[in-house]
C-alpha positions as CSV (number, residue, x, y, z in Angstrom):
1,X,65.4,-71.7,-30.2
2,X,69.4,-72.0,-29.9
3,X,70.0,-75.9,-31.4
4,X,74.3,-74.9,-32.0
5,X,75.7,-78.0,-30.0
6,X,72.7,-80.0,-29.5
7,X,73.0,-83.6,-30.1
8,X,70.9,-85.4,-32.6
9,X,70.4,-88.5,-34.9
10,X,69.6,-89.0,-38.3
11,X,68.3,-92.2,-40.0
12,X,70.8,-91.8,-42.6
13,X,74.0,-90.1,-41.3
14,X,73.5,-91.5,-37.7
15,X,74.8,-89.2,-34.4
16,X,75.8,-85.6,-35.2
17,X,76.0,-82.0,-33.7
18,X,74.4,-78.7,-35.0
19,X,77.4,-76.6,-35.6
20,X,75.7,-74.0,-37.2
21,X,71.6,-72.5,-37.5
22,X,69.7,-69.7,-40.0
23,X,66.1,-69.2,-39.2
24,X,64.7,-72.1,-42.0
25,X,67.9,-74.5,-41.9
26,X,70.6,-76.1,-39.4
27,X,73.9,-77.4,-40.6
28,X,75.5,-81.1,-38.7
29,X,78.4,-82.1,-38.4
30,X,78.5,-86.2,-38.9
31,X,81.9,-87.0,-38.2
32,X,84.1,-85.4,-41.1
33,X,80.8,-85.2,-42.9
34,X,78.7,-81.4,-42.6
35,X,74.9,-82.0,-43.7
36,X,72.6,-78.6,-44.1
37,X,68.8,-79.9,-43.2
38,X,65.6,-77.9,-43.3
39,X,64.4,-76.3,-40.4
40,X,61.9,-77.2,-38.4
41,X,60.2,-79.6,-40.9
42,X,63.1,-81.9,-40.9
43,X,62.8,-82.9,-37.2
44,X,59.2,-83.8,-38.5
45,X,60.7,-86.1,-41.6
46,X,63.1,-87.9,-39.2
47,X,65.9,-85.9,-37.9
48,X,65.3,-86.5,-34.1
49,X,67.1,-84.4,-31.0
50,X,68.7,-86.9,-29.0
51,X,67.6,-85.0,-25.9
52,X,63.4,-86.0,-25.7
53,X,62.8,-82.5,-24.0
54,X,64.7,-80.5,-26.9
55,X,62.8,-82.5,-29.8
56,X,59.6,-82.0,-28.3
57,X,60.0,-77.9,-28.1
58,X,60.9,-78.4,-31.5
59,X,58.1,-80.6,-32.4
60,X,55.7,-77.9,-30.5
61,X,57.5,-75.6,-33.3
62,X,56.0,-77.4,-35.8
63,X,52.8,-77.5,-34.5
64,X,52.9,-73.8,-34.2
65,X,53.3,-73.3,-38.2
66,X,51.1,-75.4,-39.0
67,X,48.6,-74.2,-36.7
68,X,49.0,-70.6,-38.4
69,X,48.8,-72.0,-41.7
70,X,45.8,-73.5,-41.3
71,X,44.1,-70.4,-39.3
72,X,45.5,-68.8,-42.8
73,X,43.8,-70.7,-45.0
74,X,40.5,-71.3,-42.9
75,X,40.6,-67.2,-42.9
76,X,41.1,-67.3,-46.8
77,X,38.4,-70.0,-47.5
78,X,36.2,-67.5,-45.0
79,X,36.7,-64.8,-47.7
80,X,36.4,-66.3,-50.7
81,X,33.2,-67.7,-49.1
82,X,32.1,-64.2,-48.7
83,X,33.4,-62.9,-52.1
84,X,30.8,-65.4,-53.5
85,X,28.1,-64.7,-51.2
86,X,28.7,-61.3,-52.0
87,X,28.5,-62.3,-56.0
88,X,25.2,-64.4,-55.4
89,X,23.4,-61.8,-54.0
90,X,24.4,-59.2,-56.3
91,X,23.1,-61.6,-59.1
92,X,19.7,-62.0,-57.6
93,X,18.7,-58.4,-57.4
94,X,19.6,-58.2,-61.2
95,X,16.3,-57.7,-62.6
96,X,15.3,-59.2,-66.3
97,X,13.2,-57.8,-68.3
98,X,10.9,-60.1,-71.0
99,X,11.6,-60.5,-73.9
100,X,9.3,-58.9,-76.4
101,X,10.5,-60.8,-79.8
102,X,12.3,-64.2,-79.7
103,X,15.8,-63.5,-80.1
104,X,19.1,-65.9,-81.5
105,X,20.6,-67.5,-78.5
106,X,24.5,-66.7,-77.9
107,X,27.1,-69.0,-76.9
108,X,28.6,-67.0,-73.5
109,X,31.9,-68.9,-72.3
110,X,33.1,-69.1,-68.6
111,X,35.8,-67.1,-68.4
112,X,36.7,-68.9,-65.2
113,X,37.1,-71.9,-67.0
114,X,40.8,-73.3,-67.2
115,X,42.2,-73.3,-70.8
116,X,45.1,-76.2,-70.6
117,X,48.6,-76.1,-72.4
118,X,48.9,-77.2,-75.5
119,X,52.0,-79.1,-75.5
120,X,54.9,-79.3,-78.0
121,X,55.3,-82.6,-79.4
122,X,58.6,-84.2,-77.9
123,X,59.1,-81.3,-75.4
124,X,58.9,-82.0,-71.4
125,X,56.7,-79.5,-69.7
126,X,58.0,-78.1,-66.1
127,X,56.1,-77.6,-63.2
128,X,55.7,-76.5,-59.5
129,X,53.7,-77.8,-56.5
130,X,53.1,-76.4,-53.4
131,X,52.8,-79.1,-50.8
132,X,53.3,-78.1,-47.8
133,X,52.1,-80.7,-45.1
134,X,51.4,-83.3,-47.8
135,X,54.2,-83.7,-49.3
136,X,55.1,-86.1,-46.3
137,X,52.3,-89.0,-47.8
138,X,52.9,-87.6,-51.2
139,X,56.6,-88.3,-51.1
140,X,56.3,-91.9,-49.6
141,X,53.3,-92.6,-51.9
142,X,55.4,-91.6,-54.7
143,X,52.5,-89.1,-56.3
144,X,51.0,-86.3,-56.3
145,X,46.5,-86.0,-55.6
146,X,44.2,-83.1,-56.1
147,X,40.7,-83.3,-56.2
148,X,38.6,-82.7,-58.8
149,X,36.1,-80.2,-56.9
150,X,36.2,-78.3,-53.7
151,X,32.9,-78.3,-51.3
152,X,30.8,-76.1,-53.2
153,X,31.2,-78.4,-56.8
154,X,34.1,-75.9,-58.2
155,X,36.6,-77.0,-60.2
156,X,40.4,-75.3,-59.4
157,X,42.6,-74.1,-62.4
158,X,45.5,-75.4,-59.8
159,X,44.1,-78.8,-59.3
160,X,43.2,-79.3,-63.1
161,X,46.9,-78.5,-64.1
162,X,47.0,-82.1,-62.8
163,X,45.7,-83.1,-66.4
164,X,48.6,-81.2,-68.1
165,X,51.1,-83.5,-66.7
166,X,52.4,-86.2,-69.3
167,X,55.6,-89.1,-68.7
168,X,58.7,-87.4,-68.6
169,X,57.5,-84.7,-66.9
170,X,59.7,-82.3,-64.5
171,X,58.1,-81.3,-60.9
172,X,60.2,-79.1,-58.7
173,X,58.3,-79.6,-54.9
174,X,57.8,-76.7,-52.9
175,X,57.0,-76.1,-49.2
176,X,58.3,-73.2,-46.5
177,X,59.3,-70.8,-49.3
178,X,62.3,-73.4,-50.6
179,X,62.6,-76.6,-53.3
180,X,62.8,-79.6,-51.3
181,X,62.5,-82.4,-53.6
182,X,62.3,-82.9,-57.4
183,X,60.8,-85.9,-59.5
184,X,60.1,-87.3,-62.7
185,X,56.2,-88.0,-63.8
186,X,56.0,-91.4,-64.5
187,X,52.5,-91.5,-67.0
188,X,49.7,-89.0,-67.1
189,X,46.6,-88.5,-64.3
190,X,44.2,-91.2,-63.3
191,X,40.9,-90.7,-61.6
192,X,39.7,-92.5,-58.5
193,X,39.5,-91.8,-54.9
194,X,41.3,-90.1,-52.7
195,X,45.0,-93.0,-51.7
196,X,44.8,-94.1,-48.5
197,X,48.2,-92.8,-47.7
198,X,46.7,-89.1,-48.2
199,X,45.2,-87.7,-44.9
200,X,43.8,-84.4,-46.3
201,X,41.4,-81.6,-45.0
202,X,37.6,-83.1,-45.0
203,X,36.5,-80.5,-46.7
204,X,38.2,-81.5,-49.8
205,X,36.3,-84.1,-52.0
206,X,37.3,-88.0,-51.7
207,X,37.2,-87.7,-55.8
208,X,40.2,-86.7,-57.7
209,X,43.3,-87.6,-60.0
210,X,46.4,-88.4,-59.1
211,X,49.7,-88.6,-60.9
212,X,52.7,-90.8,-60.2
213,X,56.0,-89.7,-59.8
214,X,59.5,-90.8,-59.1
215,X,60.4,-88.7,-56.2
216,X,64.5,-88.0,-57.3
217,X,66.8,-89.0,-54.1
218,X,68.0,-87.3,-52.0
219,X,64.3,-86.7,-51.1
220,X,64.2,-84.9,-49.2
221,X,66.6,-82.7,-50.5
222,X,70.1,-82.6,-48.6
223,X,70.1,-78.8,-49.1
224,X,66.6,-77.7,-50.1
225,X,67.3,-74.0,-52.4
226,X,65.4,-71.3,-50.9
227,X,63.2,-69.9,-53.9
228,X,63.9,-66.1,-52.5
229,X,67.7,-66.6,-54.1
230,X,66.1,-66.2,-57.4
231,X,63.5,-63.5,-56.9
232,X,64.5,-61.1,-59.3
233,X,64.3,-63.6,-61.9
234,X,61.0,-64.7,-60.6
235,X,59.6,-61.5,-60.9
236,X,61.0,-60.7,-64.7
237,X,59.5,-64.6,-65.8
238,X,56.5,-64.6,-64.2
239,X,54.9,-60.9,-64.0
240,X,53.2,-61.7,-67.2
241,X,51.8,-64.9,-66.7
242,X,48.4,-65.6,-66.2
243,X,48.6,-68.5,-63.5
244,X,51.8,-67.8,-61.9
245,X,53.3,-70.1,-59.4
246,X,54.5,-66.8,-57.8
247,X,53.0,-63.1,-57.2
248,X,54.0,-60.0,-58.3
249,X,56.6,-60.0,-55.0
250,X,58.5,-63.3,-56.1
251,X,56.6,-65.2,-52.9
252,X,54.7,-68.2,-53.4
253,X,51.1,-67.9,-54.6
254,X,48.0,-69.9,-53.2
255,X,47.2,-72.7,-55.1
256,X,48.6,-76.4,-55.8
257,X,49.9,-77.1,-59.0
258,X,51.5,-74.6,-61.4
259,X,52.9,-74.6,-64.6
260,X,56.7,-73.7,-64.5
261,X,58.3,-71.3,-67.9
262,X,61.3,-73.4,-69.0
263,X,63.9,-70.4,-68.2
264,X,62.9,-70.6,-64.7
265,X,62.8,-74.4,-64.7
266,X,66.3,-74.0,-65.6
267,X,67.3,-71.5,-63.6
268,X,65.7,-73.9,-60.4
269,X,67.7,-76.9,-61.5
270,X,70.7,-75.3,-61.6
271,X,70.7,-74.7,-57.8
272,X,69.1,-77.5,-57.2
273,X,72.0,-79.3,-59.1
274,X,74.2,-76.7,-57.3
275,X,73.5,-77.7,-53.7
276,X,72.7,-81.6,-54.9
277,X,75.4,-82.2,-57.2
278,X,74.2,-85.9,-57.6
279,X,70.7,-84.8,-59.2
280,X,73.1,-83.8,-62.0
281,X,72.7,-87.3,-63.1
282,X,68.8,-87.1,-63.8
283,X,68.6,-87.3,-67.2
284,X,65.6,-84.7,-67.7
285,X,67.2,-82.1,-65.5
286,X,70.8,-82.5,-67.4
287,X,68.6,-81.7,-70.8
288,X,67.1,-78.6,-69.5
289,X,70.2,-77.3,-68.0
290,X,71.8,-78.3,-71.2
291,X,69.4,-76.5,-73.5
């Protein structure tokens, strides 16, 4: 949709006109003042269209993307349900033989079994969350949730990253491919039910942890950074991880909650910093861009 010279209000900046428009972000012009604002989500967040019919195409936008996403994700959930049909099955027809003499028993681990970080005493440990249409509740809740199981009692290595996360704590948020927020963990997970502010999937178990976070203003960001700027670098730092926050292509993997290498941390705050100049006041991102 052409927005360039359509009229529209923002809680913050008050009346303005979109001068300028990429596919994933507009630019405004309030007064002498140009503001660059994610597109569509930010129409959902509070930027309003003065013109009803306008914001309500746009709106229908929104509702479009979601729509797809969630066909995405009910299509991958349909596989994965598969894959482990597929797996059960397999295991059934395995056939064991008796055991003729009594043998030692061995000790087989899980290899799906997440192996947490150990941390370095002192040192702040980085980290990326995918959000996407939570980061709305998350945001205002000032926290992020997980729970601790999906619907078939299996534990996520994504959603247990949750327990890595200690005071002090660096988050970059993620959602529509770019960084739209940043925050600071204020103490490590707690368990108990899903907030009330939360309005998750049902499928997804009322049971979790959650950790709090002071979501860094501008939140969200002014001028979210598009991870894509970086994707070379993403692809050097993380093509030898073993839960990367991105896939061998430098696009966002599925999941919720990855840990982030401190070189690409760095490399995220300084365009966050660069598009945000204010966040260069945030004491934990000056250290890491200072290291």
């Amino acid at each position: 949709m052409d927005l360039i010279g359509i009229k529209v209000v923002s809680p913050t900046y008050g009346e303005g006109t979109i001068v300028s428009q990429t596919v994933n972000r507009v630019d405004i012009q309030f007064g002498v003042d140009k503001r660059t604002f994610a597109y569509p989500t930010s129409f959902k967040l509070g930027l309003k269209a003065i013109d009803a019919s306008i914001q309500e195409k746009i709106l229908g936008e929104i509702r479009e993307i979601e729509e797809r996403q969630r066909q995405l994700e009910a299509q991958q959930e349909a596989q994965r349900e598969e894959a482990r049909k597929a797996r059960a099955q397999a295991q059934s027809q395995v056939k064991v033989e008796p055991k003729k003499t009594a043998a030692p028993v061995k000790t087989v681990k899980n290899r799906n079994v997440y192996t947490h970080t150990a941390r370095l005493s002192g040192k702040p440990m980085y980290f990326y969350v995918f959000q996407g249409d939570t980061f709305e509740q998350e945001s205002a809740g000032g926290y992020i949730w997980a729970p601790k199981v999906n619907k078939d009692g299996m534990s996520m290595h994504h959603w247990e990253r949750l327990m890595d996360i200690r005071k002090g704590d660096l988050v970059f948020h993620g959602w529509n491919g770019q960084i739209n927020a940043v925050s600071i963990a204020l103490s490590p997970f707690e368990e108990g039910n899903r907030p009330n502010t939360f309005n998750t999937v049902n499928q997804w178990d009322k049971y979790g942890r959650a950790v709090k976070l002071d979501y860094q203003a501008p939140c969200p960001l002014t001028n979210p950074v598009p991870t894509k700027t970086y994707k070379q670098e993403i692809m050097r730092i993380c093509r030898n991880m073993k839960y990367s926050p991105f896939d061998k292509d430098g696009n966002g993997n599925m999941g919720y909650l990855y840990e982030l290498p401190k070189e690409l941390a760095k490399i995220f705050a300084q365009g966050v910093i660069a598009a945000n100049p204010s966040l260069a006041q945030v004491p934990q991102i000056h250290d890491l861009i200072s290291i």
